[in-house]
C-alpha positions in Angstrom: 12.5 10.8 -17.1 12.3 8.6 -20.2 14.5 5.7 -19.3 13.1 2.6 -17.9 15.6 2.4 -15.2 14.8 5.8 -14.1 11.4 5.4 -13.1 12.6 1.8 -11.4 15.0 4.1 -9.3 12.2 6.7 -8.5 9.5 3.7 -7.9 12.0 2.4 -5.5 12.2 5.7 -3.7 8.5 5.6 -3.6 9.1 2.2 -1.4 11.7 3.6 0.7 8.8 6.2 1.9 6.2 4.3 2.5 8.3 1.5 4.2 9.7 4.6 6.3 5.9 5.5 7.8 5.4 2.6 9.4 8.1 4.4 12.2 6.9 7.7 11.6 3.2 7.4 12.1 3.9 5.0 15.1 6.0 8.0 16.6 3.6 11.0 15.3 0.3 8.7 17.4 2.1 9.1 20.6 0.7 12.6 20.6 -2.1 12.8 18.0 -5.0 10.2 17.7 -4.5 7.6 15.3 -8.2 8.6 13.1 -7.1 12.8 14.0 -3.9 11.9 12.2 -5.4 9.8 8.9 -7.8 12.8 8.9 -5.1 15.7 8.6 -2.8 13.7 6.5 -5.4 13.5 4.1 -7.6 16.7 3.7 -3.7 18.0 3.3 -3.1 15.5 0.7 -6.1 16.3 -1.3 -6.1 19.6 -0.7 -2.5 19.0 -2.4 -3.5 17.1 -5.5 -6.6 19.5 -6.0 -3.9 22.8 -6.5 -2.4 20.6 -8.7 -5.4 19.8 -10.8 -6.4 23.7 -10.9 -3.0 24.6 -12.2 -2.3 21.8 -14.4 -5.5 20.1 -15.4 -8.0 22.7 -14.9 -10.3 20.8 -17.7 -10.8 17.8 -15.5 -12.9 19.8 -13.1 -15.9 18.8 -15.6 -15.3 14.9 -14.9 -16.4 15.3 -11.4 -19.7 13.5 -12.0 -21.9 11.0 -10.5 -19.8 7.6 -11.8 -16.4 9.2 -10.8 -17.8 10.5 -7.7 -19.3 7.1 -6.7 -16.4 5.0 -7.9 -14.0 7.2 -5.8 -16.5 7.1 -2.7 -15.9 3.3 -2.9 -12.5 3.5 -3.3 -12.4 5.9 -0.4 -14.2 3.2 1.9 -11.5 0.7 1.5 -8.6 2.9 2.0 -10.0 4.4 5.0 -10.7 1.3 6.6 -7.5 0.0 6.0 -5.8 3.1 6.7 -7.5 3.6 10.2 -6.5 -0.2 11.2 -3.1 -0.3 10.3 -2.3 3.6 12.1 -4.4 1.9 15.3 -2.5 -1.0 15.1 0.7 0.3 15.4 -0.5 1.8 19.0 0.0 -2.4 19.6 2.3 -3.7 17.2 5.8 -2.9 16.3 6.3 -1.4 12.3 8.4 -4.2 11.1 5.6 -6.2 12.1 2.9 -4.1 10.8 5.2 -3.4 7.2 5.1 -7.1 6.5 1.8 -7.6 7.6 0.5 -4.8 5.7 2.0 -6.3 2.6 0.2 -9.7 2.7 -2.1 -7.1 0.4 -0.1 -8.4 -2.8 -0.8 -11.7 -1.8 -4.8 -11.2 -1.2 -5.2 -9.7 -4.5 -5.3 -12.5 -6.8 -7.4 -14.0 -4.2 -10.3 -11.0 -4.4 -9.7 -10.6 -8.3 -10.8 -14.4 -8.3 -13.8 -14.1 -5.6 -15.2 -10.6 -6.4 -14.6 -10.5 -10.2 -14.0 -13.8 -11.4 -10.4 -13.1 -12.2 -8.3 -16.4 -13.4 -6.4 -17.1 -10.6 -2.5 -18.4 -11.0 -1.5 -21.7 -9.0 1.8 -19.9 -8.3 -0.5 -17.0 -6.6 -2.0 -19.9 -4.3 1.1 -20.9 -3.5 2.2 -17.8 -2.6 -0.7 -17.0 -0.7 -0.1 -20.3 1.4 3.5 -19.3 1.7 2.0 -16.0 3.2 0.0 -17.4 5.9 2.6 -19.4 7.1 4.8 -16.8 7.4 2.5 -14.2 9.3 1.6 -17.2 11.7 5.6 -17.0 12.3 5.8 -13.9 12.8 2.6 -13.3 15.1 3.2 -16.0 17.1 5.1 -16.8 20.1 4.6 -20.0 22.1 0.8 -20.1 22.5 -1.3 -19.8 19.4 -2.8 -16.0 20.2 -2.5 -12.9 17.9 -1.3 -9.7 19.1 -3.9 -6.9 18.8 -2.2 -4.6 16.8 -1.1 -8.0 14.5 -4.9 -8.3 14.1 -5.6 -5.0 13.6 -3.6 -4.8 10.5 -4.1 -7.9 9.0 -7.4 -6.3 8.8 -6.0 -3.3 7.0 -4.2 -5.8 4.4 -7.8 -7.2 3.8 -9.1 -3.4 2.7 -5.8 -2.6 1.0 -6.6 -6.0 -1.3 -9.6 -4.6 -1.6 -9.0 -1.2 -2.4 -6.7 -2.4 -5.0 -9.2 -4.7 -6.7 -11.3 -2.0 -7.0 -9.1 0.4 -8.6 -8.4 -1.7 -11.3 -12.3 -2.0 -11.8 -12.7 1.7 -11.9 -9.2 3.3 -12.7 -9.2 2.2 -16.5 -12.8 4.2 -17.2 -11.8 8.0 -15.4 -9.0 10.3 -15.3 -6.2 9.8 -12.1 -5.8 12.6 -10.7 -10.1 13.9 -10.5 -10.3 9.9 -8.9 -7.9 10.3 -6.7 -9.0 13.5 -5.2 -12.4 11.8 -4.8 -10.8 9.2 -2.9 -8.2 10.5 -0.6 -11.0 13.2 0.3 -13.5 10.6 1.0 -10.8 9.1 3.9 -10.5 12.1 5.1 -13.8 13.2 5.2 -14.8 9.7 7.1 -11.7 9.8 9.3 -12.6 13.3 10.9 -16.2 12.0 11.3 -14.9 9.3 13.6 -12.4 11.5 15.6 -14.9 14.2 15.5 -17.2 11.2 17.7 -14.6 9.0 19.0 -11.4 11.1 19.5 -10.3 14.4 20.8 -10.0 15.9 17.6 -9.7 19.3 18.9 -5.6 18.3 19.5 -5.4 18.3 15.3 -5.9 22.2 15.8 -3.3 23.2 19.1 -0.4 24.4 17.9 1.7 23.1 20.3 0.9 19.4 19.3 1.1 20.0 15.5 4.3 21.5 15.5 5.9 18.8 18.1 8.9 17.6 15.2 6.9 13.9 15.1 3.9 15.2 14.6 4.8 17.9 11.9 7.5 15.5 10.5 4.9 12.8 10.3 2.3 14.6 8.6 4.6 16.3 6.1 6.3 12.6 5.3 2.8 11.0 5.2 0.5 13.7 3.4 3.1 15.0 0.6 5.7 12.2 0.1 4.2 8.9 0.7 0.6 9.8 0.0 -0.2 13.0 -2.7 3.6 13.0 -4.3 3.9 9.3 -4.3 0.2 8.7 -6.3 1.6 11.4 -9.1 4.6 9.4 -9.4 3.4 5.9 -9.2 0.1 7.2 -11.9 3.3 9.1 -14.0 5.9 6.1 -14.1 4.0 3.1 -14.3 3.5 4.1 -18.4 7.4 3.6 -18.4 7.9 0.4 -16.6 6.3 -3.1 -16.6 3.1 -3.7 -13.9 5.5 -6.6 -12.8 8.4 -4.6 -11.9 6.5 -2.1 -10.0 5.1 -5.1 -8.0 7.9 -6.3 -7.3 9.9 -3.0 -6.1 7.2 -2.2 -3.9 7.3 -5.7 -2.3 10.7 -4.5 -0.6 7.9 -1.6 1.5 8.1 -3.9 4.4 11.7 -4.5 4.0 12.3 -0.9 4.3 10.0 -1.1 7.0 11.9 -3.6 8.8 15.1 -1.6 8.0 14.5 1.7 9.3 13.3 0.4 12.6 16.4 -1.8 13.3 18.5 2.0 12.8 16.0 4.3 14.1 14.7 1.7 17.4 16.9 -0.7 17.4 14.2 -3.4 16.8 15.2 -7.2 16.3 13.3 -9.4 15.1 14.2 -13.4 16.5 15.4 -16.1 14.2 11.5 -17.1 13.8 9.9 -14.0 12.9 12.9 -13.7 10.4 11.9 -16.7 8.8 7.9 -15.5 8.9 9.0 -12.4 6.8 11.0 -13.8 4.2 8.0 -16.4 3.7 5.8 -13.2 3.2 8.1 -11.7 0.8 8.4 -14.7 -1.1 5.0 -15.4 -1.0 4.5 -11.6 -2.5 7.3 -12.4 -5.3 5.1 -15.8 -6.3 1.4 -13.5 -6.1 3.1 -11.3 -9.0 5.8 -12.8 -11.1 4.3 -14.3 -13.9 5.7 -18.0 -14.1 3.1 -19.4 -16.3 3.9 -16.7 -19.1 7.6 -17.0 -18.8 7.1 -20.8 -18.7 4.6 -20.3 -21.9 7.4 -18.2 -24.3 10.3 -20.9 -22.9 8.4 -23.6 -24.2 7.5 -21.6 -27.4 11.3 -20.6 -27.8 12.1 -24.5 -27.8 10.0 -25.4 -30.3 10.9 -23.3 -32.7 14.8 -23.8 -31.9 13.7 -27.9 -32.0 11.9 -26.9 -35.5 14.9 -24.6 -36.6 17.4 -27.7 -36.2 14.6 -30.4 -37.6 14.9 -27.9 -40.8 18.3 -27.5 -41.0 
């Protein structure tokens, strides 16, 4: 898995799954409680990574120490949040809805990165992040100006995914991957059983009859291997092979496969308006992570020395 184009194709896959969850966790709710879920998915998820680590990476077991551990808890808090809105707002919202939603994350980024860390923020990115809101208003909205609750809901969960992003790139660059990860998807599932263990009936995560039900085991098997402990590998993997731009912008087409697999799956149709509201997202996504300025930078640069190369001749 050398080639460029390779680890495009397998990012792209990566999309494909988590666009496809949106469906699947909607389906696996009807019969296990949206926290109970996020709580199995990801003990079995860490639980996953952490065989891996013992077989592969053994050594790492000595960077689980007080920074790591902190930094992941953190980490942890974000994704859990965001992961326990978005899986209760589907019980209210549709998943083409909730995929595009969810991905107003990309656009929020730059916006933390500029609030929390003093990141330079990109006019493009405000543009795009204007281009956003616009969009989700048309695709939340009906006649009256009121937001569904499950539209609410995860708009909420794109806030902690922003956040939870802006945070791993404080962290990420000063610990190992996979010893952060484990910290992290075990701290969402150690705070998601807390709340069904208070909240939910979280004994149903343990009948048999309800875990083997083929949308609840098919959810969990899609959502705590695929999209959650395969998907980090990969993405942590393949990222050294292709350009932080690309990857951005492949998995900018989540909520398109999101939107996809519930037209063939549910037959959902979104109206002309909501249409419009989602390509405004995505385009507002596209102009959060292209870098214009750059591209604008080395055209002008190419000029000049094409303008000096003819004054020469």
């Amino acid at each position: 898995m050398r080639k460029p184009w390779m680890a495009d194709i397998t990012l792209l896959f990566i999309a494909f799954i988590w666009g496809t969850t949106f469906l699947v966790v909607q389906q696996a709710i009807a019969s296990l409680p949206p926290n109970t879920f996020n709580a199995v998915r990801f003990t079995v998820a860490a639980l996953f990574l952490l065989v891996i680590l013992l077989i592969r990476s053994r050594h790492q077991l000595a960077t689980f120490r007080g920074p790591l551990i902190r930094s992941g808890i953190i980490l942890g808090f974000w994704l859990c949040l965001g992961y326990a809105l978005q899986t209760v707002g589907l019980l209210y919202t549709t998943p083409s809805k909730a995929g595009f939603i969810t991905g107003l994350s990309v656009v929020l980024v730059p916006l933390f990165s500029f609030l929390l860390l003093r990141d330079k923020i990109k006019p493009v990115a405000v543009i795009g992040v204007i281009l956003a809101a616009a969009g989700l208003y048309l695709l939340t909205q009906n006649h009256s100006f009121s937001f569904n609750l499950g539209d609410v809901l995860v708009f909420g969960c794109a806030i902690c995914f922003a956040l939870q992003i802006v945070f791993t790139g404080k962290y990420a660059p000063h610990f190992a991957a996979l010893p952060l990860a484990i910290v992290q998807l075990g701290t969402v599932a150690v705070m998601s059983w807390v709340y069904a263990f208070f909240f939910e009936d979280w004994g149903r995560a343990f009948d048999p009859a309800i875990l083997l039900a083929p949308e609840v085991a098919m959810g969990l098997i899609v959502t705590s291997i695929f999209a959650t402990a395969l998907a980090f590998l990969a993405q942590t993997a393949l990222q050294k092979q292709t350009s932080s731009t690309r990857v951005a912008l492949i998995f900018a087409l989540e909520p398109v496969f999101a939107a996809l697999t519930s037209y063939v799956f549910i037959h959902e149709v979104l109206s002309g308006r909501q249409l419009t509201g989602c390509l405004m997202i995505f385009t507002g996504m596209i102009l959060a992570e292209l870098p214009i300025g750059q591209w604008l930078a080395q055209s002008r640069a190419r000029k000049g020395k094409a303008k000096e190369g003819r004054e020469s001749a």
